[in-house]
N, C-alpha and C positions, 0 to 999 in steps of 0.2 A: 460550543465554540463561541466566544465572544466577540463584538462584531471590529472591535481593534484584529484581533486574528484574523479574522475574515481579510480583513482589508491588507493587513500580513501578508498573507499566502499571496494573493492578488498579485500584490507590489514583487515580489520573488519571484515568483510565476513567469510574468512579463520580464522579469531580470536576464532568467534564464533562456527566455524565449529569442533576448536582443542578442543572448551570449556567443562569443566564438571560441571554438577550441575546445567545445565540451566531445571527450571522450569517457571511455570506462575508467580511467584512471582518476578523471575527475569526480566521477561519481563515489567511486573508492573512497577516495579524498572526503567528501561531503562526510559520509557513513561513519570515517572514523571524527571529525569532527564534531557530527551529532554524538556519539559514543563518550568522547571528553568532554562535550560538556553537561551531556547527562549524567555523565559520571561524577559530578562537580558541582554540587550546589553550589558554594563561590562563584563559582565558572560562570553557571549558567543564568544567577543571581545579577552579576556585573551586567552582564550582556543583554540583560530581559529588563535593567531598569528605567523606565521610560524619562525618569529624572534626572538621572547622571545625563551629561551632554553628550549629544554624538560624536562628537570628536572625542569623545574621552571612550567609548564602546569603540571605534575605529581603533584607537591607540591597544585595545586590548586584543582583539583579534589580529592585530599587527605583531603583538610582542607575543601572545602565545601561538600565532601559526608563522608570522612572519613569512621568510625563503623557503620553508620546508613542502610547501603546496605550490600547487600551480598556479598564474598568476589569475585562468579564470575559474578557479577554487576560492582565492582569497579574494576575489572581486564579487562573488554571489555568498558568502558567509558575510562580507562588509554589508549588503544591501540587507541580509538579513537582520545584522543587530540594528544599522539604521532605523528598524522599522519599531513600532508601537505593537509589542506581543500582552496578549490579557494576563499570561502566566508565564515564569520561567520553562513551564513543559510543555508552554505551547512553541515557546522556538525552540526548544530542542527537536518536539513534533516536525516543524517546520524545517528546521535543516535536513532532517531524514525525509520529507517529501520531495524538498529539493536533488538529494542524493537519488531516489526512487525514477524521480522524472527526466534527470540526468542520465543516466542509464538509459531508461525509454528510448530517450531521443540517440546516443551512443550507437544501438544495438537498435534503426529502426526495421530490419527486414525481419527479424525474427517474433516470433510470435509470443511475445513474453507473458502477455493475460492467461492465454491458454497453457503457457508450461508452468506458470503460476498456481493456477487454477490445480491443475493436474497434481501436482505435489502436495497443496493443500490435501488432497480427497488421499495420496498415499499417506500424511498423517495422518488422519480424520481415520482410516482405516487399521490403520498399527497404533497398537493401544502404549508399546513399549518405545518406539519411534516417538510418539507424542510424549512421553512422560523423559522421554533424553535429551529431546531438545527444548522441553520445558521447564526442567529443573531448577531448581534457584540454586543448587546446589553445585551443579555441574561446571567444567572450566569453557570460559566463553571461546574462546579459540580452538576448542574442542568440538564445540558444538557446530561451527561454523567447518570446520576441518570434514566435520563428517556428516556435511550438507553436500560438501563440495565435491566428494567421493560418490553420495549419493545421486548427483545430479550428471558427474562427468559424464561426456558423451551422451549424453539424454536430453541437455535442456541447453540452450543461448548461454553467451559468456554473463548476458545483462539479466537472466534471470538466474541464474548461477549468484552471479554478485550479489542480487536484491536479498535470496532468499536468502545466502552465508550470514551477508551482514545482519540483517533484520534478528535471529536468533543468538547473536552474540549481546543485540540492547532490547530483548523484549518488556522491561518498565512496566512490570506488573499485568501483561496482556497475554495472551494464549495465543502457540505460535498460529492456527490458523486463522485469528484474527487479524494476526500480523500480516499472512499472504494475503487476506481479503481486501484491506484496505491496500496495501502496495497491487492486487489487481486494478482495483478501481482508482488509483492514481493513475495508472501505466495507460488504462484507458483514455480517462480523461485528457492526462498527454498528449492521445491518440487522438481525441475529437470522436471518443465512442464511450458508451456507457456500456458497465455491464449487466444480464441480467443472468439471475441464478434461477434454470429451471429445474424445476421436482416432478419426475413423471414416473410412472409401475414401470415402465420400460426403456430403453433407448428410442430416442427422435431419431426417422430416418434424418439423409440431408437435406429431402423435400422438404419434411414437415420444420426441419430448424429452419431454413432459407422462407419460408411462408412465417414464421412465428417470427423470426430477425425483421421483414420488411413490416409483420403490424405493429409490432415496438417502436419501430424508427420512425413510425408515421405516425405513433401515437406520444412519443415523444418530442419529434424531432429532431432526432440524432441519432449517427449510428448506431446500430444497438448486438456487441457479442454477446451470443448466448455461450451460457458454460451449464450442462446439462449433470443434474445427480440422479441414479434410480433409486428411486424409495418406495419397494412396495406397500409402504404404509399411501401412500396416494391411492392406492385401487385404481383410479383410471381418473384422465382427465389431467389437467395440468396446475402447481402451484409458481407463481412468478415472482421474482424478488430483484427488485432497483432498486437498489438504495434503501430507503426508507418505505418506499412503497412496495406491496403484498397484493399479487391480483389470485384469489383462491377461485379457481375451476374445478377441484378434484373432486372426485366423487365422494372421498372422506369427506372433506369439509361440506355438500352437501346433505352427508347422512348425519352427521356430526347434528349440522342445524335443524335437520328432520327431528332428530330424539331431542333438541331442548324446545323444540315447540308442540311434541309430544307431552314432555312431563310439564309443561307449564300451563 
């Protein structure tokens, strides 16, 4: 991410944070705007040139969203083209974060990381589920249709919307990539980070509530765990924020046993 993006998001961010009137509609809203104009190199060409004047990028988001959105819909798509994007697919990226964390905020009693989370792992486990909603093939309003069927009665209106929308514009990305980072938006949102743990078995709620307070003291910030069993772990725990990978597991010590065996 380029450090124009960086400061991107930021500036949106804070948009949203000042905005009034954000409900689910407005997220709606967001989702299909990012959609059109990633659908749309022109589109999203206009709107991502840092050279053309800003009044001239307001004038376009004017005339192709104009009355048809709400009016604090087309007041955080304006702050978005406003801004200095490194790439046209980094504000596309950037409207759909907007739409993600709109929602968040929407929908905030419900627990969306974790029914996020939990859908990701029933793809990740249905080989045919992952290959229908992954298709490049497949009709996008189809695939979102039969998110939404999948979800009904199971999951928040706000993670319901996240997960429809996100598979209708997946841009070359794998749909559990897509729930991961919309987890770690939602969090963010939330003023918590996620971490993904790897253990041979289920964490009682002792042991998640002692592993959540040494995260959040070793980062600083709330810290949701979202737990996967992998008995390739053997025992012990592997931990993943973000970027960073804390290996405890027994595999990865035996692992490093046998290369400084054969070395």
């Amino acid at each position: 991410m380029g450090s124009a993006t960086t400061q991107a998001l930021a500036a949106t961010t804070a948009a949203l944070s000042a905005a009034s009137g954000v409900d689910l509609d407005v997220a709606r809203e967001l989702f299909a705007a990012a959609r059109a104009v990633g659908d749309s190199s022109q589109l999203s060409g206009a709107l991502a040139d840092s050279s053309a004047p800003v009044a001239a990028r307001r004038k376009v988001v004017s005339d192709v969203f104009g009355t048809a959105v709400a009016p604090a819909t087309a007041s955080l798509l304006t702050t978005a083209v406003e801004q200095r994007w490194s790439t046209p697919a980094d504000l596309v990226d950037g409207i759909e974060e907007l739409a993600v964390r709109a929602a968040a905020i929407a929908d905030g009693s419900a627990d969306v990381e974790d029914e996020l989370f939990r859908f990701s792992r029933t793809v990740a486990g249905n080989s045919e589920l992952e290959l229908a909603l992954g298709s490049r093939l497949g009709d996008a309003s189809a695939k979102g249709a039969l998110v939404q069927t999948l979800l009904s009665g199971r999951a928040s209106a706000a993670a319901t919307l996240i997960a429809s929308s996100l598979v209708q514009q997946p841009r070359e990305r794998r749909v559990r990539q897509l729930l991961s980072r919309a987890t770690r938006i939602v969090a963010d949102q939330r003023g918590r980070k996620v971490a993904t743990v790897f253990a041979a078995s289920p964490l009682s709620p002792a042991q998640t509530d002692r592993l959540a307070a040494a995260l959040s003291a070793r980062y600083g910030s709330r810290v949701s765990i979202n737990t996967v069993v992998d008995r390739a772990v053997v025992g012990g725990l592997r931990v993943q924020i973000g970027d960073d990978v804390i290996d405890a597991s027994v595999s990865s010590r035996l692992a490093d046993l046998r290369q400084r065996l054969a070395g």
